[in-house]
C-alpha positions as CSV (number, residue, x, y, z in Angstrom):
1,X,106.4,-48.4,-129.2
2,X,109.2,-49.7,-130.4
3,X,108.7,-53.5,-129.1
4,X,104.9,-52.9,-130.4
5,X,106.5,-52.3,-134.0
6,X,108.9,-54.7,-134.0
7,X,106.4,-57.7,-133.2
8,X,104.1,-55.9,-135.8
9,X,106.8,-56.4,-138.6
10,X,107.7,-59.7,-137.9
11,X,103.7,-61.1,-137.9
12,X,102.9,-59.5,-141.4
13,X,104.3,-60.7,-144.8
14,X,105.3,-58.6,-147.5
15,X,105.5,-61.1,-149.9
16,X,101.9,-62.4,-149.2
17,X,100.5,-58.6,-149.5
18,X,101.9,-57.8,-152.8
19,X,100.8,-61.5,-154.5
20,X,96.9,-60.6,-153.1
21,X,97.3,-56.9,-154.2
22,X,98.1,-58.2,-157.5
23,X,95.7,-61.0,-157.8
24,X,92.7,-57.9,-156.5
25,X,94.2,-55.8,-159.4
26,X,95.0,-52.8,-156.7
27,X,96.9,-49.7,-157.7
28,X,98.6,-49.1,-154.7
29,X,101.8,-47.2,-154.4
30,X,104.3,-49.5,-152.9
31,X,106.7,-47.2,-152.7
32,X,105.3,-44.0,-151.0
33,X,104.2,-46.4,-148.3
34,X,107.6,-47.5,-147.8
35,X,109.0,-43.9,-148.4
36,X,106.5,-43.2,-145.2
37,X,107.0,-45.9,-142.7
38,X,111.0,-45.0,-143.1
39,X,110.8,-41.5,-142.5
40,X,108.0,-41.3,-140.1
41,X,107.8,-44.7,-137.7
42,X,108.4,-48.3,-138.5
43,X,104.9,-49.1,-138.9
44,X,103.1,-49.2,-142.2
45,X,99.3,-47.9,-142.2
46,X,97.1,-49.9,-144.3
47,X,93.9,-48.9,-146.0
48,X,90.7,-49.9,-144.9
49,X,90.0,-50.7,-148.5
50,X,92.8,-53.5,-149.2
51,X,91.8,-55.0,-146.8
52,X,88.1,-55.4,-148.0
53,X,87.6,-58.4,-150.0
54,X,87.1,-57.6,-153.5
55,X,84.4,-59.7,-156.2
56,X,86.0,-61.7,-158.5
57,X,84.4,-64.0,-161.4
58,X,86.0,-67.0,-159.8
59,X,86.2,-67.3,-155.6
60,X,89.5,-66.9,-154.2
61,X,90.5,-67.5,-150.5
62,X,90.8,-65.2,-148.5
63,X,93.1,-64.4,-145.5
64,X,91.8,-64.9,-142.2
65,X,91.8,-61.5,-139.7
66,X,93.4,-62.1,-136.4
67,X,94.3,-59.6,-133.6
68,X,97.9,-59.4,-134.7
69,X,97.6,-58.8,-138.3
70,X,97.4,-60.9,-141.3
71,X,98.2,-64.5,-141.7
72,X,98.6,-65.7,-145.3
73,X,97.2,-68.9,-146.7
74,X,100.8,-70.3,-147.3
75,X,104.4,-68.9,-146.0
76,X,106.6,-66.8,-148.3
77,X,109.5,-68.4,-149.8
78,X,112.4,-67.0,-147.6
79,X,115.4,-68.2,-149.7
80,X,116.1,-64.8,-151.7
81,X,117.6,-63.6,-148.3
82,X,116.7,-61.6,-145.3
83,X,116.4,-58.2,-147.6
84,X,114.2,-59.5,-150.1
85,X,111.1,-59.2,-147.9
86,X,111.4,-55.9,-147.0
87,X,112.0,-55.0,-150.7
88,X,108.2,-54.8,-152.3
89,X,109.7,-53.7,-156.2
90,X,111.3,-57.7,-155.9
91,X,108.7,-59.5,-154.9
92,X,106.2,-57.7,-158.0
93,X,109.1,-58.8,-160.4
94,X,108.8,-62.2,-158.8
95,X,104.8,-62.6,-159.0
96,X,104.7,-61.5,-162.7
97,X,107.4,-64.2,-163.8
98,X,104.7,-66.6,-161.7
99,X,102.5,-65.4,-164.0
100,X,103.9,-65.5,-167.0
101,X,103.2,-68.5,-169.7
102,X,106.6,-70.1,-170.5
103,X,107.0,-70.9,-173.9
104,X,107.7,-74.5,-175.6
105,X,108.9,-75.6,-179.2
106,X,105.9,-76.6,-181.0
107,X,105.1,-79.7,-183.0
108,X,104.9,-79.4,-186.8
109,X,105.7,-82.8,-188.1
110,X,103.7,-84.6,-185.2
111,X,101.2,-87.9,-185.6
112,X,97.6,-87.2,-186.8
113,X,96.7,-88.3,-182.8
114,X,98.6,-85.9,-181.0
115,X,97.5,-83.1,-183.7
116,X,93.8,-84.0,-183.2
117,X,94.1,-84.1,-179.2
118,X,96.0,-80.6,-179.5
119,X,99.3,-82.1,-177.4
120,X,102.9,-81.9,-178.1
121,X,104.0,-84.8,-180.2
122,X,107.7,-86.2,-179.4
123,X,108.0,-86.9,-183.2
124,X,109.4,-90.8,-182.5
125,X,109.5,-93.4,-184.7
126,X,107.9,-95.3,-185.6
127,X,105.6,-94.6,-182.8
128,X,105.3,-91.7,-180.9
129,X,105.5,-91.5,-176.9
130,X,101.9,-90.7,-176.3
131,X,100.5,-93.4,-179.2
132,X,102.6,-95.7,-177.5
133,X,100.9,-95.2,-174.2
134,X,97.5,-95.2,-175.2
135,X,97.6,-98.1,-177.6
136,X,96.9,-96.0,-180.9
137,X,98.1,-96.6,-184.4
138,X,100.3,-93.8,-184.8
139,X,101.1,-92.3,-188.3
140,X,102.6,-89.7,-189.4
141,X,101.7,-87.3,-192.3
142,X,103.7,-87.8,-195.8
143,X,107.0,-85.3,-195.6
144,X,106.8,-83.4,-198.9
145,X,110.1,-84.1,-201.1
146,X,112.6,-81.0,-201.5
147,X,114.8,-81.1,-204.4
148,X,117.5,-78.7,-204.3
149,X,118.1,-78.1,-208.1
150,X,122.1,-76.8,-208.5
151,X,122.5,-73.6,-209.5
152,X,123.2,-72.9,-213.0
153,X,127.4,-73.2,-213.2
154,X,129.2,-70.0,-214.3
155,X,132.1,-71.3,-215.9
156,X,135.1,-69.1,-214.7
157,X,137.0,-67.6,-216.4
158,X,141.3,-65.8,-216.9
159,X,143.3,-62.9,-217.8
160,X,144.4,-65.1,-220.5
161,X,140.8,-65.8,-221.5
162,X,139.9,-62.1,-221.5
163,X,143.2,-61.3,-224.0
164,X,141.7,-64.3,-226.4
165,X,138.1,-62.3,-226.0
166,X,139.4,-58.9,-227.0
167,X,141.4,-60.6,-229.7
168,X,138.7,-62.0,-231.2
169,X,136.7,-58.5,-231.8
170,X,139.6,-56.8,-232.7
171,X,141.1,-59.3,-235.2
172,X,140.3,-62.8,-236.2
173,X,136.5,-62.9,-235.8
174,X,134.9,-65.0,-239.1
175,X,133.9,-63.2,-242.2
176,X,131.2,-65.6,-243.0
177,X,128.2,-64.6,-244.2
178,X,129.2,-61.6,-246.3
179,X,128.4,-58.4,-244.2
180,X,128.5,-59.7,-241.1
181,X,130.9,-57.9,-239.5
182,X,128.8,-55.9,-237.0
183,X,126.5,-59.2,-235.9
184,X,130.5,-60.8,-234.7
185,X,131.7,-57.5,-232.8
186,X,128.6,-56.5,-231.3
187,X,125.7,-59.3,-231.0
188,X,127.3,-62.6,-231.2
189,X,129.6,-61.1,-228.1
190,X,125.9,-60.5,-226.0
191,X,124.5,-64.3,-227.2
192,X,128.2,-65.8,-225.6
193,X,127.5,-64.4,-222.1
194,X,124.7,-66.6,-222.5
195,X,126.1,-69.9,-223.9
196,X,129.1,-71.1,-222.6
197,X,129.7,-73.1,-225.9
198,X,129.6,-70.5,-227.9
199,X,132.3,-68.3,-225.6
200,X,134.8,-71.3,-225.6
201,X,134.6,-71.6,-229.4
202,X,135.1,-67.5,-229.8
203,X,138.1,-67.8,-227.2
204,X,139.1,-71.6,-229.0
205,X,139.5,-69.3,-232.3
206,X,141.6,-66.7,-230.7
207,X,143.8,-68.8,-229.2
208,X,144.2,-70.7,-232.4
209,X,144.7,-67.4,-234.0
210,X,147.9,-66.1,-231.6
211,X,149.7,-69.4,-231.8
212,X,151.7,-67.8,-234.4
213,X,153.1,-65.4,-231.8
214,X,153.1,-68.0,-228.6
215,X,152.9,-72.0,-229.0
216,X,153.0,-72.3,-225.6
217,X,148.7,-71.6,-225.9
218,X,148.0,-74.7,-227.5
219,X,146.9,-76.4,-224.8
220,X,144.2,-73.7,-223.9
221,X,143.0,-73.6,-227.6
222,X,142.0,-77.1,-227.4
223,X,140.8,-77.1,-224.1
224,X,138.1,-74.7,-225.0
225,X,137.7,-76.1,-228.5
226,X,136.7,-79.7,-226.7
227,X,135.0,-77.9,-224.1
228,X,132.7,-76.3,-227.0
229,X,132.4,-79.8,-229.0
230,X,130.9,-81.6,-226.4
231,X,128.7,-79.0,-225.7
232,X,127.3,-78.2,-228.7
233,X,126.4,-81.9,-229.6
234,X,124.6,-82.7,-226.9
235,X,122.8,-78.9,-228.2
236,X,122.3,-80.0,-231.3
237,X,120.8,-83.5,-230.6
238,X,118.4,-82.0,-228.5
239,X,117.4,-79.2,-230.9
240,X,117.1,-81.8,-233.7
241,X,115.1,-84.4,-231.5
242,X,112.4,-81.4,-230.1
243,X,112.1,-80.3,-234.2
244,X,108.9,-80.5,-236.0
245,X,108.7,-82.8,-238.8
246,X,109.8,-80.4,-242.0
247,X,106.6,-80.2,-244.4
248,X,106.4,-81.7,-247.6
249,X,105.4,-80.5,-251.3
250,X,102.2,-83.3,-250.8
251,X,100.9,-81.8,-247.3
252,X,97.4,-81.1,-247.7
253,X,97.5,-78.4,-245.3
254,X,99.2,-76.5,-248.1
255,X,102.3,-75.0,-245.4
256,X,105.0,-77.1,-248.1
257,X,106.7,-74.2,-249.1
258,X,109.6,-74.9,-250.5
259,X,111.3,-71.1,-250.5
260,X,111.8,-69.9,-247.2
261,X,109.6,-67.5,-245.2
262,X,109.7,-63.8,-245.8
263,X,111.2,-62.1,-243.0
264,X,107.8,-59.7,-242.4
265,X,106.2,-63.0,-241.4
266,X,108.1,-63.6,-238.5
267,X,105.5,-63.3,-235.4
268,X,106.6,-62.2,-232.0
269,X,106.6,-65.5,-230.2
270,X,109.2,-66.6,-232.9
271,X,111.4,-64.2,-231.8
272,X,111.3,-64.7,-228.3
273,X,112.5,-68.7,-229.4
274,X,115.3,-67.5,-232.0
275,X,118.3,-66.7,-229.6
276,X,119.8,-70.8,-229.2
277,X,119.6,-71.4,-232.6
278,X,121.7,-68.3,-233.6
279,X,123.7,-69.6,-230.7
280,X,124.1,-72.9,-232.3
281,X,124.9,-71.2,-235.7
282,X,127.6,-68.9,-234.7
283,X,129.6,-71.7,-232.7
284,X,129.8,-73.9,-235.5
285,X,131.1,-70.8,-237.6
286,X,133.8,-70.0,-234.9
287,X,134.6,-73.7,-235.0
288,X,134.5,-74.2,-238.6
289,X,137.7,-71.0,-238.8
290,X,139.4,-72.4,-236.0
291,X,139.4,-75.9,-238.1
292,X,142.0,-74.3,-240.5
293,X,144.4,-73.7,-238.3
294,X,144.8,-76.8,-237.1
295,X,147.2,-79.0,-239.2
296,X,144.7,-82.3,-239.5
297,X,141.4,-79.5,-239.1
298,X,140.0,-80.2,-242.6
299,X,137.6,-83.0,-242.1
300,X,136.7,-81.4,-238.9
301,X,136.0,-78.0,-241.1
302,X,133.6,-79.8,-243.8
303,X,131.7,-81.1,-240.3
304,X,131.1,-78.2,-238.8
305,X,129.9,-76.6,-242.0
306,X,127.6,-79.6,-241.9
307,X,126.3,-78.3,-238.7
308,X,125.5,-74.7,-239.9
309,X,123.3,-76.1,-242.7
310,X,121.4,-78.5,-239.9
311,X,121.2,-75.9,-237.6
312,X,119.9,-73.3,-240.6
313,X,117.5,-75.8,-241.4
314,X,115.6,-76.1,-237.9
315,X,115.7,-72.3,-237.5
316,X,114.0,-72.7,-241.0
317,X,111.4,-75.2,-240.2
318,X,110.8,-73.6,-236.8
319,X,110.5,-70.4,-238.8
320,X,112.8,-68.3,-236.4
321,X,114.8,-65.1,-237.2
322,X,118.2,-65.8,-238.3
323,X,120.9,-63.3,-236.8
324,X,122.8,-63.7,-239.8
325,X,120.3,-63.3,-242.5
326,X,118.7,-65.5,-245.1
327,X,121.3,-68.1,-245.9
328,X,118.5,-70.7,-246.9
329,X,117.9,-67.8,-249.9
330,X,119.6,-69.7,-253.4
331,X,122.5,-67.9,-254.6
332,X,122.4,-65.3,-251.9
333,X,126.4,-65.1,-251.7
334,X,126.7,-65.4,-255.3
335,X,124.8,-62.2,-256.2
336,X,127.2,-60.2,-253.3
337,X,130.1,-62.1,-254.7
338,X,129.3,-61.3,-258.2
339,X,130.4,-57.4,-258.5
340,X,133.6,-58.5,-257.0
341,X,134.8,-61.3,-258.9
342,X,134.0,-59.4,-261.9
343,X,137.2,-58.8,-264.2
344,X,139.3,-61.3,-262.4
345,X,142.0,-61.9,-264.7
346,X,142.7,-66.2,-265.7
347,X,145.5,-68.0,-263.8
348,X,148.9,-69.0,-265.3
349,X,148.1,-71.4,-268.0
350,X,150.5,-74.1,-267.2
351,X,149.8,-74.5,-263.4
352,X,146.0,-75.1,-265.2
353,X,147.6,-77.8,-267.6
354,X,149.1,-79.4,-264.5
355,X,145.9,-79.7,-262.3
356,X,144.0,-80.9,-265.3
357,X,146.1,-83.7,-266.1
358,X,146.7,-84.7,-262.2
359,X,143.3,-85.0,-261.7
360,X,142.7,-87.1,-264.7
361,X,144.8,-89.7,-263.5
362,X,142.9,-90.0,-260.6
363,X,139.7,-91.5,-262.6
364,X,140.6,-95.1,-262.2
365,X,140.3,-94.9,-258.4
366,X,137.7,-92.7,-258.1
367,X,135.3,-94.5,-260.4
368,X,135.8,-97.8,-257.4
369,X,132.6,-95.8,-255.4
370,X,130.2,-93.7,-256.5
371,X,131.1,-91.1,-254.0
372,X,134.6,-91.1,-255.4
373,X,133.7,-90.9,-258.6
374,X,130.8,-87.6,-258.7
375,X,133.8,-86.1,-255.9
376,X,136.6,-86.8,-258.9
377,X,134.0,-85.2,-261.6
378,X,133.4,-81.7,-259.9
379,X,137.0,-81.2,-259.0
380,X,137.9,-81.6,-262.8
381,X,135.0,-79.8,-263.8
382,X,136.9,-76.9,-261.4
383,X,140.0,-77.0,-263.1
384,X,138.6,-77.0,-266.8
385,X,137.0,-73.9,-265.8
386,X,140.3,-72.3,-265.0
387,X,140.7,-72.1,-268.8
388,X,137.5,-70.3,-269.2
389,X,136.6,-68.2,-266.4
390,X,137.7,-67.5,-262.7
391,X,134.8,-66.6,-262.2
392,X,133.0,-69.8,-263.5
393,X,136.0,-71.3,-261.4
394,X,134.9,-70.2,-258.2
395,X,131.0,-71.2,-258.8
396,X,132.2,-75.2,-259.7
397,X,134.0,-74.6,-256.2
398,X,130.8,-73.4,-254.9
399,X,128.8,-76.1,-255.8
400,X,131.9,-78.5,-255.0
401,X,130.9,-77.1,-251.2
402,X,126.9,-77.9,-252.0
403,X,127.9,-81.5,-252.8
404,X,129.3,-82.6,-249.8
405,X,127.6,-80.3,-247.2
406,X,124.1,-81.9,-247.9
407,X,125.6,-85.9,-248.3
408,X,124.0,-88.2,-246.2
409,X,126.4,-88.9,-243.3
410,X,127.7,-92.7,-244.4
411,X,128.7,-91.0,-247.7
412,X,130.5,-88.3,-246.0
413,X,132.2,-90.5,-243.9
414,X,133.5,-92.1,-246.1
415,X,134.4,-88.9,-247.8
416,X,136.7,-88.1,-245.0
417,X,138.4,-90.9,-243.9
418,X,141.8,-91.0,-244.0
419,X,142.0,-94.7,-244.4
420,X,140.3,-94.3,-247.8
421,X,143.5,-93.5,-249.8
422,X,140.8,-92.6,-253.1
423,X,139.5,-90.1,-250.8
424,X,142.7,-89.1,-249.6
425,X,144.3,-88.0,-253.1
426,X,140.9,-86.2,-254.3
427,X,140.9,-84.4,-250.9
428,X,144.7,-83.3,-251.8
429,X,144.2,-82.5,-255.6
430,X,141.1,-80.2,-254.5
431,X,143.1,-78.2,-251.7
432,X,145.9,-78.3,-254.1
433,X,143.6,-76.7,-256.8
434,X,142.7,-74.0,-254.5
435,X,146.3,-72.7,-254.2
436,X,146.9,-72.5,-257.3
437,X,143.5,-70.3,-257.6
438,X,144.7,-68.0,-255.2
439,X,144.0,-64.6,-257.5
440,X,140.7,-65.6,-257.2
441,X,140.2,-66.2,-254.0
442,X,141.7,-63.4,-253.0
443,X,139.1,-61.2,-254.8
444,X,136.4,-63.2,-252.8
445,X,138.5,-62.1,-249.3
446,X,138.3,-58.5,-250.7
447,X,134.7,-58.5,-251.1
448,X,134.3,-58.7,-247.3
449,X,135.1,-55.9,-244.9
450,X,138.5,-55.4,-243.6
451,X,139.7,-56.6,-240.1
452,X,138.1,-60.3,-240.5
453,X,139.7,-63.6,-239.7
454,X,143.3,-64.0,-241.1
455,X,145.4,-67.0,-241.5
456,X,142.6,-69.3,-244.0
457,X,145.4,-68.9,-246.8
458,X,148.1,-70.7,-244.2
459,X,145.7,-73.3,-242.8
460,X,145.0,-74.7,-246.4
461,X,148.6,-75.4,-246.7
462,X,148.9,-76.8,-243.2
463,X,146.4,-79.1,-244.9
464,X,147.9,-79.9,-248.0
465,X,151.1,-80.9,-245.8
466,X,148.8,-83.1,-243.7
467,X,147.1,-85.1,-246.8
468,X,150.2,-85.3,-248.6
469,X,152.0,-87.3,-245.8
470,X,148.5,-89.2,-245.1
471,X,148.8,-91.1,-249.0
472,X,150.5,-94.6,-248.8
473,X,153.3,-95.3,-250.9
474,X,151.5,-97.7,-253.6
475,X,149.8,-94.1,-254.2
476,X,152.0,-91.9,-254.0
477,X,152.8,-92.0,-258.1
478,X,149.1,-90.5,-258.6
479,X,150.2,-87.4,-255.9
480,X,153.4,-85.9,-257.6
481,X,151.3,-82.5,-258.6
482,X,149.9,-81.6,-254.7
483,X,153.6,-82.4,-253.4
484,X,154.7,-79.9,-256.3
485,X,152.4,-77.3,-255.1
486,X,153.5,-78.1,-251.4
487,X,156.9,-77.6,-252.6
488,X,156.3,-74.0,-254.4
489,X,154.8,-72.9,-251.6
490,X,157.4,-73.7,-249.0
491,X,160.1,-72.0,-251.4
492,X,158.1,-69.0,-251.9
493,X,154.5,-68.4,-250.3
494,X,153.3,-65.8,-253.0
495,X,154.3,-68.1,-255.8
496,X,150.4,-68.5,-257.3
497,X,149.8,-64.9,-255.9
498,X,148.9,-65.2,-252.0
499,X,150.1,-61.8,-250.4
500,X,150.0,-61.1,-246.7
């Protein structure tokens, strides 16, 4: 009956049921029961079999069996409402998250105690919770040391920079060595995406280059030209400090060549080591042109050519590929020069007769230090050439270069001091002398390929200006000639045959 059913209900538990059917592992169907008891009569029909007791590898209680139903072991918790008993599908949801392992941070940097009794270390310090407790020395294992290592810094750079980068390919990149001109357009641009020194010098040259067309670039010429400078001698000391020591004509392992290496014996580990050096090279080079266009840039020029020989000279030792050829070869640029300068007609006689006597008058100063003095006697030797041969000319100026590149560095010091007034007049007879040879240094100009770096002719005079104003006034008697070539010049800039 109705009362029947009602007391029925209210002395079985729901809750209790499901938690045994799930702990029995019983596939009954919860839902068709209830589907059943709601459409037929309010009283749910068991099976004999649940209530069986079922085996089980560990004992479990069971419920006792009284005349009006079951009573469970413990009451049902009644506080998700009046519906949630009578709702089977909520109380399965409820004994699965009973069931269910709830998870917990684990220890990796706990004490060696707490790791070797398989508990959760609270990672304290200087003692643990646990070591502290139980009276153990606690220790920790050593924390390895992470270095984060900054990333390599891209320098950034403009618009402005790009126009100096396209100017440089198009126009003023260096014609040094002779048949070059496809290593500075095509593989020297690869190697600067590579070396930041070697891109400010490129875009330090270009700049340098358009100040004829906008002053107001000055500032970023020297900015990458210092930017380059410093880089490159920190570069180059490291380079020459990591060298091997250069063999020697007495080396019993017989490897004291003194020529330098054929090219065929270059292996392919050298190659892999070359790229730096080339690096190295062609910075110095951009440097060494953007030298003469600065107004004071000349003792700056002979330095950097200084640094092309060193650098040459390590690649050499190390016996790695040059990019720009053999120049430790002897007379290399002489024989490509040679064809060229052939049948280059003699300079005005009387510009000769001036230089020659102007330098003579220098030999009482110059013969105060032997530096002064062998720098006094190749610059005369230059000019009494003049009479002879331009040719012959240009080979005294050659070897005039020679000289001073390989000087140790307290001789050239002193060579380019501009405190050393001796050394001030020879430096201003000498670029003095090389205006007035013009003809035949144009002839060497034409022996390289059009479309190379422009403007050499103008920084020599920038130079001459420079030197001239450097000499004291006790000296200036022994500079009349260099300030009479400054002054032709001003007047007329083709006078001793310069053309644009």
């Amino acid at each position: 009956m109705a009362g029947d059913d009602d007391d029925d209900d209210d002395d079985f538990d729901y809750g209790a049921f499901l938690c045994e059917q799930q702990q029995h592992d019983l596939d009954v169907d919860y839902l068709a029961e209830e589907s059943s008891a709601s459409t037929s009569t309010n009283t749910i029909s068991i099976p004999d079999q649940a209530l069986a007791p079922q085996p089980q590898p560990q004992p479990q209680p069971q419920p006792q069996r009284q005349t009006g139903g079951f009573v469970p072991l413990k009451p049902a918790p009644a506080a998700a409402g009046p519906m949630s008993a009578a709702r089977p599908g909520n109380a399965v949801l409820l004994a699965r998250q009973r069931l269910e392992r709830r998870g917990h941070t684990k220890s990796r940097r706990g004490c060696f105690n707490c790791k070797r009794r398989r508990i959760k270390c609270q990672e304290t310090r200087p003692a643990c919770g646990h070591c502290v407790k139980t009276g153990l020395n606690c220790e920790y294992p050593a924390v390895p040391l992470v270095v984060h290592q900054p990333q390599h810094q891209i320098p950034v750079f403009s618009m402005q920079d790009m126009r100096f980068f396209q100017h440089f390919l198009l126009q003023c990149y260096p014609h040094h060595p002779i048949g070059s001109e496809s290593i500075w357009t095509h593989e020297i641009p690869c190697l600067s995406q590579k070396y930041d020194y070697l891109m400010h010098a490129i875009l330090g040259l270009a700049a340098s280059e358009l100040l004829c067309e906008d002053a107001s670039l000055a500032e970023a010429a020297m900015t990458h030209r210092l930017k380059a400078i410093r880089a490159i001698k920190k570069a180059i000391a490291e380079t020459a400090a990591s060298a091997p020591p250069c063999p020697t004509k007495d080396d019993k392992s017989g490897k004291g060549a003194t020529t330098p290496p054929n090219k065929k014996t270059y292996t392919a580990a050298s190659d892999g080591s070359f790229e730096e050096g080339n690096a190295l090279m062609a910075t110095c080079y951009a440097l060494t042109f953007q030298s003469v266009l600065l107004d004071d840039g000349m003792a700056e020029y002979m330095t950097f050519i200084r640094g092309i020989i060193l650098v040459g000279i390590q690649m050499y030792v190390r016996r790695a590929r040059l990019i720009f050829g053999d120049l430790m070869g002897e007379h290399a640029e002489e024989a490509k020069l040679a064809p060229h300068m052939a049948g280059v007609p003699l300079i005005e006689r009387a510009w000769v007769d001036g230089a020659v006597a102007a330098i003579a008058a220098l030999e009482p100063l110059a013969a105060r230090h032997p530096v002064e003095r062998r720098y006094h006697e190749m610059i005369a030797n230059m000019a009494q050439q003049l009479y002879v041969s331009s040719w012959g000319a240009y080979q005294a100026l050659t070897q005039h270069y020679a000289w001073w590149m390989m000087l140790p560095h307290e001789q050239f010091q002193r060579l380019v001091d501009p405190a050393n007034q001796p050394a001030v007049l020879l430096a201003a007879h000498w670029i003095a002398l090389k205006q007035i040879m013009q003809t035949v240094t144009d002839a060497q100009k034409r022996a390289y390929a059009d479309g190379g770096g422009s403007g050499d002719s103008l920084g020599m005079i920038r130079w001459l200006k420079y030197l001239n104003r450097l000499v004291g006034a006790e000296y200036r008697a022994y500079n009349d000639w260099p300030v009479w070539v400054e002054q032709q010049l001003d007047r007329d800039r083709g006078f001793f045959g310069w053309t644009d």
